[in-house]
C-alpha positions in Angstrom: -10.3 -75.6 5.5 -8.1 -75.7 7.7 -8.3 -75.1 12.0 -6.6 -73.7 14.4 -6.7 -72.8 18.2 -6.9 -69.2 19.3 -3.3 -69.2 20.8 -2.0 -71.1 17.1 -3.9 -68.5 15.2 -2.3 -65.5 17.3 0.7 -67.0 17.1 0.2 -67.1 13.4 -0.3 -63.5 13.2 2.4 -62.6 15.7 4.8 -64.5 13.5 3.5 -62.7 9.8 3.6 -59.6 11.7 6.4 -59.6 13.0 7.9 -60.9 9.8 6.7 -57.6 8.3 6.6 -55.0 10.6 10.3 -55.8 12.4 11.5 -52.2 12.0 9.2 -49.6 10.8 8.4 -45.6 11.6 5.2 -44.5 12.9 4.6 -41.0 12.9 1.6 -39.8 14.9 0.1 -37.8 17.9 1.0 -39.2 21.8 -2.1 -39.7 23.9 -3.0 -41.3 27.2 0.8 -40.8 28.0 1.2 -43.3 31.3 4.6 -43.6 33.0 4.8 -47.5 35.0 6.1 -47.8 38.4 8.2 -50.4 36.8 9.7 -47.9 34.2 7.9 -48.5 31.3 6.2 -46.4 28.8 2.5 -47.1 27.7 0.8 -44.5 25.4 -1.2 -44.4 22.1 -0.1 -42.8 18.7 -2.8 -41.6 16.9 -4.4 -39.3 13.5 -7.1 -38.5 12.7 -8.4 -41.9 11.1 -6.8 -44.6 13.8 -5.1 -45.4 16.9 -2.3 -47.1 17.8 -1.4 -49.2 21.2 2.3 -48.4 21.8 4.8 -49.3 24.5 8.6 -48.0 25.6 10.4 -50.2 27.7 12.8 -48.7 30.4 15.9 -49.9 28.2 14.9 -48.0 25.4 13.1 -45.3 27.3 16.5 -44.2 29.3 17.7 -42.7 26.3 15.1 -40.2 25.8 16.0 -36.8 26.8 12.7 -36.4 28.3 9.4 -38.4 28.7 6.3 -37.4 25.5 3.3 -35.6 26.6 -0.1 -35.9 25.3 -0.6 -33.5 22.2 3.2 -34.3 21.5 3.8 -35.4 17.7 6.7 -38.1 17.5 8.4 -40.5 15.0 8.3 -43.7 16.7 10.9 -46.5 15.3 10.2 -50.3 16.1 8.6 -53.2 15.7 4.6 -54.9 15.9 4.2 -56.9 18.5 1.1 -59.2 19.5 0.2 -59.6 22.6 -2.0 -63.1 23.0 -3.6 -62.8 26.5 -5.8 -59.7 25.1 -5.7 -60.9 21.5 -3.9 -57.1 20.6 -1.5 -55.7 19.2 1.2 -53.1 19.6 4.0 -50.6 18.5 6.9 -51.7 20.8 9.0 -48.6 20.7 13.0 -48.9 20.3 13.4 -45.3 19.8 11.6 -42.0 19.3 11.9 -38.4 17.9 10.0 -35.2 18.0 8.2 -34.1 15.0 6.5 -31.0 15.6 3.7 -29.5 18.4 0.8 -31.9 18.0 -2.3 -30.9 16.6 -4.4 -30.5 19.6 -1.2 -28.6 21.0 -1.3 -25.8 18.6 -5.2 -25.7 18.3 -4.9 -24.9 22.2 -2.5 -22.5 22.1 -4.3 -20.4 19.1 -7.2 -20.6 20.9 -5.7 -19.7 24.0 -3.6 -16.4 22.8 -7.2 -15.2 21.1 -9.2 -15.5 24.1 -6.5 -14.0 26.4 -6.4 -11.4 24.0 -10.3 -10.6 24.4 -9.7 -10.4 28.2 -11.5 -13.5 29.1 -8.7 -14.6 31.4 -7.7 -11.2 33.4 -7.6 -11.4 37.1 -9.4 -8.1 37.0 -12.9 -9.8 35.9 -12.6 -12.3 38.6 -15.5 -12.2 41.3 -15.2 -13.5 45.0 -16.8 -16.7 46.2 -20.2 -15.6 48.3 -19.0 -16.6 52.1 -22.4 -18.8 52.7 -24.5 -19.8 49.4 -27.8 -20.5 49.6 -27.9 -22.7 47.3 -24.6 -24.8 45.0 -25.1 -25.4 41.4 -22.7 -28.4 39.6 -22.8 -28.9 36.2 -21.2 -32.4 35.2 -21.9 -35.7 34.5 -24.6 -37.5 36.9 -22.7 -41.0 36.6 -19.2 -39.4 37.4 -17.0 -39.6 40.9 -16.5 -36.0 40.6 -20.5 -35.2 41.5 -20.3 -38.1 43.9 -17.2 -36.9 45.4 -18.8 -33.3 45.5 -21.9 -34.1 47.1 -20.1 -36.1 49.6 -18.1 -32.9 51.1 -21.1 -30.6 51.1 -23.2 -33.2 53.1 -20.4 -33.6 55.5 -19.8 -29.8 55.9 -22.9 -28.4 55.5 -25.9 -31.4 55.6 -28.8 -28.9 55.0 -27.2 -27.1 51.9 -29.3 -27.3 48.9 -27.6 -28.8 45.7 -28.7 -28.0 42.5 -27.3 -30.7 39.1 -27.7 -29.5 36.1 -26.7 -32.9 34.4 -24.1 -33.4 31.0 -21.7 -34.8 29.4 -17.8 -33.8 30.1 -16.2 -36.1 27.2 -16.1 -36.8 23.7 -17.9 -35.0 20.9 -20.2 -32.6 21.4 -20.0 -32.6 25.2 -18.3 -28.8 25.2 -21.8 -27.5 24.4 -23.2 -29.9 26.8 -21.1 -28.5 29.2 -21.8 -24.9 28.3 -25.6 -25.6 27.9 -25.7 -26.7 31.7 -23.9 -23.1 33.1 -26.8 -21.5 31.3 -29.8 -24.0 32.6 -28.1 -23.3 36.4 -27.9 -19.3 35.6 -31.8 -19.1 34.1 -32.4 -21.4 37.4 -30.9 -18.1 39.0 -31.2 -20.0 42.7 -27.7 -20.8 43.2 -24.8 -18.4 44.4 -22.2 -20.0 43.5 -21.4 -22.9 40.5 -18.9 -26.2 40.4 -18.1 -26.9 36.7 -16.1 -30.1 36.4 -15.3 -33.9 36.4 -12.6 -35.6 37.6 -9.2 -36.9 36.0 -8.4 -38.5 32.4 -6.1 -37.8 29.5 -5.5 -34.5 27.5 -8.1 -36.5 25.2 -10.5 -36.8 28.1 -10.5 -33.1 29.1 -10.5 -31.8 26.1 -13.7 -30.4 26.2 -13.1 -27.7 29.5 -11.0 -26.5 26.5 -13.4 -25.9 24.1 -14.3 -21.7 23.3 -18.2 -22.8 24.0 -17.4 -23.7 27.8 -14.6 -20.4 28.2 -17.5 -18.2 26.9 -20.3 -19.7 29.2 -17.8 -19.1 32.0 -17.3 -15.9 31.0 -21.1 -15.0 30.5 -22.3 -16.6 34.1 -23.7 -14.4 36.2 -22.9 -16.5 39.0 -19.5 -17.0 40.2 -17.8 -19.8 38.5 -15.3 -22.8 40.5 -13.8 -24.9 37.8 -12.6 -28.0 39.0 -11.5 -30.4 35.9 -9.2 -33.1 36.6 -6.1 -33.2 38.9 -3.8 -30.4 40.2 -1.6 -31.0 37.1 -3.9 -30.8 34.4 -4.8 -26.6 33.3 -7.5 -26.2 30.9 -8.9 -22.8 29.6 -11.7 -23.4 31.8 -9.5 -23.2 34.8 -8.3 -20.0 33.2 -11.7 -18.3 32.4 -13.1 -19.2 35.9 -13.3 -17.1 39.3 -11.4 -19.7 40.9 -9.2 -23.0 40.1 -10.2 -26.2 42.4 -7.3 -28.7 42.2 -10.0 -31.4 42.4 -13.7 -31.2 42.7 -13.4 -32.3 46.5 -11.3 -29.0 46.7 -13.7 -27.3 44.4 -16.6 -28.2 47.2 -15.0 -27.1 50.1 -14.0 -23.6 48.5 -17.6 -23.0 48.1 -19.3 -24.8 51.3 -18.9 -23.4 54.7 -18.3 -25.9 57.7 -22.2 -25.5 59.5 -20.3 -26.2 63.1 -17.8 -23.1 62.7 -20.7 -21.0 61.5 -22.6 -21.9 64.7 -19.7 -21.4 66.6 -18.9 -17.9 65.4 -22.5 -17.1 65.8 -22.7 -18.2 69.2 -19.4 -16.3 69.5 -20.6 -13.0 68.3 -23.7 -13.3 70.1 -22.1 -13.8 73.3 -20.2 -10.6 72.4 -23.2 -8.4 72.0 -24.8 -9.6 75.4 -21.9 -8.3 77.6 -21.6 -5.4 75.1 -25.6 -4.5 76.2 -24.6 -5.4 79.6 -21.8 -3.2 80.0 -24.0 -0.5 78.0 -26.8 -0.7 80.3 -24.5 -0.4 83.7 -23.1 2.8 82.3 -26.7 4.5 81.8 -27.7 2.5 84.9 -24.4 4.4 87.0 -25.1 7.7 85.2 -29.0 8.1 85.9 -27.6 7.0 89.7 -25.7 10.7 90.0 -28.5 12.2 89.0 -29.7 14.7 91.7 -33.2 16.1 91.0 -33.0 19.4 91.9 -35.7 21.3 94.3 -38.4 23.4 92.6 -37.3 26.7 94.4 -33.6 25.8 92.8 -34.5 25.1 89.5 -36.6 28.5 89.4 -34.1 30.2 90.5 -31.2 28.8 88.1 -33.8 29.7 85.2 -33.8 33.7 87.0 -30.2 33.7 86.6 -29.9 32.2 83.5 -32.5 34.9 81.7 -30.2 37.6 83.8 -27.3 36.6 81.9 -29.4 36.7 79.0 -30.6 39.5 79.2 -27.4 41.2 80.0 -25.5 39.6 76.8 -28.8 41.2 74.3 -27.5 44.4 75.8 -24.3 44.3 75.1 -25.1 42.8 71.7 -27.5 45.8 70.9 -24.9 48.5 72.3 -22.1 46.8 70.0 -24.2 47.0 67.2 -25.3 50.7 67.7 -21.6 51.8 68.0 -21.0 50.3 64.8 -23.8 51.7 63.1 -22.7 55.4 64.0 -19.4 54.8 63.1 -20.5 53.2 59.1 -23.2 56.7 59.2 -20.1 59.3 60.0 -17.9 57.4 57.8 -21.0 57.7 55.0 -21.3 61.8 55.8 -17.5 62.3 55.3 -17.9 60.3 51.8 -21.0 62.4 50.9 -19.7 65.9 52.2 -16.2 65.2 50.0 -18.2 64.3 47.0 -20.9 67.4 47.6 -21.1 70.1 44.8 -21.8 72.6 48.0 -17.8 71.8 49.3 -17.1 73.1 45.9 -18.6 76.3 45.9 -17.0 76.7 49.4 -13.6 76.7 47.7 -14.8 80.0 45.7 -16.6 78.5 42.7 -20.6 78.9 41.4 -22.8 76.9 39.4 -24.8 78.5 36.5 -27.7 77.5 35.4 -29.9 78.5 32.8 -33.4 77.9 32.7 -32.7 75.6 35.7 -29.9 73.4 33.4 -26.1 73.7 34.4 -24.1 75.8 32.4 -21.0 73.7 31.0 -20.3 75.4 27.8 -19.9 78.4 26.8 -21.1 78.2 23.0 -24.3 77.4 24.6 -24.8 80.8 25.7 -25.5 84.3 23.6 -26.0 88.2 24.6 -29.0 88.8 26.4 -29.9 85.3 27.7 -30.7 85.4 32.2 -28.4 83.5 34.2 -29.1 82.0 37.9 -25.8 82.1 39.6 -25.5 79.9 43.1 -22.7 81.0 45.7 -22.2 79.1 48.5 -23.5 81.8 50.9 -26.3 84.1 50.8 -28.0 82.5 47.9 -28.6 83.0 44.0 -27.7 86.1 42.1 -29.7 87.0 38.2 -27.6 88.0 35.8 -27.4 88.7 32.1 -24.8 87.7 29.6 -23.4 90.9 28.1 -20.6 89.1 25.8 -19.6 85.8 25.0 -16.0 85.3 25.0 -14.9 81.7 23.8 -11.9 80.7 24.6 -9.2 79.5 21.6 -8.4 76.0 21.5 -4.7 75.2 22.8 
């Protein structure tokens, strides 16, 4: 059996590897994408069965168009490399080509282009912040720096605020429902006004689940206005998207929601001072207007009330004569209509009215020889008569 030390047996490996892996292809997904200060590229190229350590050096990185992004798919040329203080090893990248939108990329946009299509990103379904909560709900991990970092800022801007933690996870597997499960706890809770949903930087990889359709649709669903605060300013997940407002960070995200308690008491102070020179000035004015006030003399005020029942009684006359004239004028202006329309003006103008058996006479077929006639002039009465002969008159 043979022995080795750990740095022989790495070296071992370096050298078979190396020996068979001097200038391969690797096609996978970019993730954890990390530009150094000193140039150099450090990422990870993965499937969906295995990752893969890689690294770009600024000599070979200078002739990329532009840097990879996370979710990027690329075909990665170079060689494995083993790297003995950690006992890993590498891709060291020579030189790279697209290959496609990664996965995760073109999950994201689908999903994306659905929900915007629903509606569940329009500005017009956005609700203001309330000015001064009652309460602040935060749904996030309870080991993270974004709930420490949260906390921190509302204490300092607003000590007495209650805070409200509904606790989850905000990565890997299954933390999407997590996350959506906790905006539902903190809305049945139904004592906050306003709720943080977040955590604080990472990769694509590590935010992936703000992008998840479970945490968009509890955003959506709250009842309570929603601050999303996931990661840095850079990084825009769907959950920024679905929510009432974006929070660069979740320090930013807390003092959106948390009023500062000294400029509250200030503008309180403020506005009461305001209202107590606004009742001061109020009550000079009545005080200055009861001051020209002159009671008047008993004898004065009876004889005001005489004059003013005078004039009184002076406009009911006038009222009641204006309204008799125009009465007699409507009642002459009646007659003259009645007198036109009477069947006596008729009879006036040399015409009778027949009757028979107290019925007007209209037609003459209605008559024969022998029947009595009442005839009324319009002087000097009636007249009897008899019909002697009935003459009709022929038709034109």
């Amino acid at each position: 059996m043979e022995r080795f030390t750990v740095s022989e047996l790495t070296g071992e490996i370096a050298a078979l590897l190396g020996g068979s892996f001097d200038d391969i292809e690797v096609e996978g997904e970019v993730s954890g994408f990390k530009a150094h200060g000193s140039g150099h590229w450090y990422f990870c190229l993965k499937d969906g069965d295995a990752v893969l350590n890689a690294a770009m050096f600024r000599n070979a990185n200078a002739r990329v168009r532009r840097p990879p992004r996370d979710g990027d798919r690329i075909i990665a040329r170079g060689s494995i490399d083993v790297y003995p203080p950690r006992g890993s090893y590498s891709l060291v990248v020579r030189a790279m080509q697209a290959s496609g939108d990664g996965d995760l990329l073109r999950r994201l946009e689908e999903l994306r282009a659905r929900l915007a299509a629903e509606g569940l990103f329009d500005a017009a379904r956005k609700r203001p912040l309330p000015p001064v909560p009652r309460a602040i709900g935060i749904a996030t991990s309870p080991s993270g720096a974004a709930l420490h970092d949260i906390v921190r800022v509302v204490r300092q801007r607003f000590p007495a605020m209650p805070i409200y933690v509904a606790p989850c996870r905000v990565q890997g597997e299954g933390a999407g429902l997590d996350v959506a499960r906790a905006i539902g706890l903190l809305n049945r809770h139904g004592r906050s006004d306003v709720l943080i949903v977040g955590r604080g930087g990472g990769s694509a990889e590590d935010l992936w689940c703000f992008n998840e359709e479970a945490v968009v649709r509890a955003i959506v669903a709250s009842r309570i206005p929603v601050v999303s605060a996931v990661g840095h300013e850079v990084d825009v997940s769907l959950a920024d998207l679905a929510a009432d407002v974006r929070a660069a960070t979740p320090s930013h995200a807390a003092e959106l929601v948390t009023p500062v308690r000294d400029e509250l008491l200030a503008f309180v102070d403020a506005m009461s001072e305001r209202l107590r020179h606004a009742m001061q000035r109020r009550v000079a004015q009545q005080r200055d207007r009861v001051s020209r006030v002159r009671l008047l003399h008993p004898r004065q005020r009876v004889e005001r009330g005489r004059m003013r029942l005078d004039e009184l009684d002076e406009r009911l006359r006038e009222a009641a004569l204006r309204g008799l004239v125009l009465r007699r004028g409507r009642l002459a202006s009646a007659t003259r209509h009645l007198e036109v329309l009477s069947p006596l003006a008729v009879l006036v103008r040399g015409y009778a009215i027949v009757t028979k058996d107290d019925i007007a006479v209209t037609d003459a077929a209605a008559l024969a020889p022998g029947d009595h006639l009442d005839v009324r002039l319009a002087r000097g009465g009636s007249v009897e008569a008899e019909v002697l002969r009935v003459r009709p008159v022929a038709p034109e």
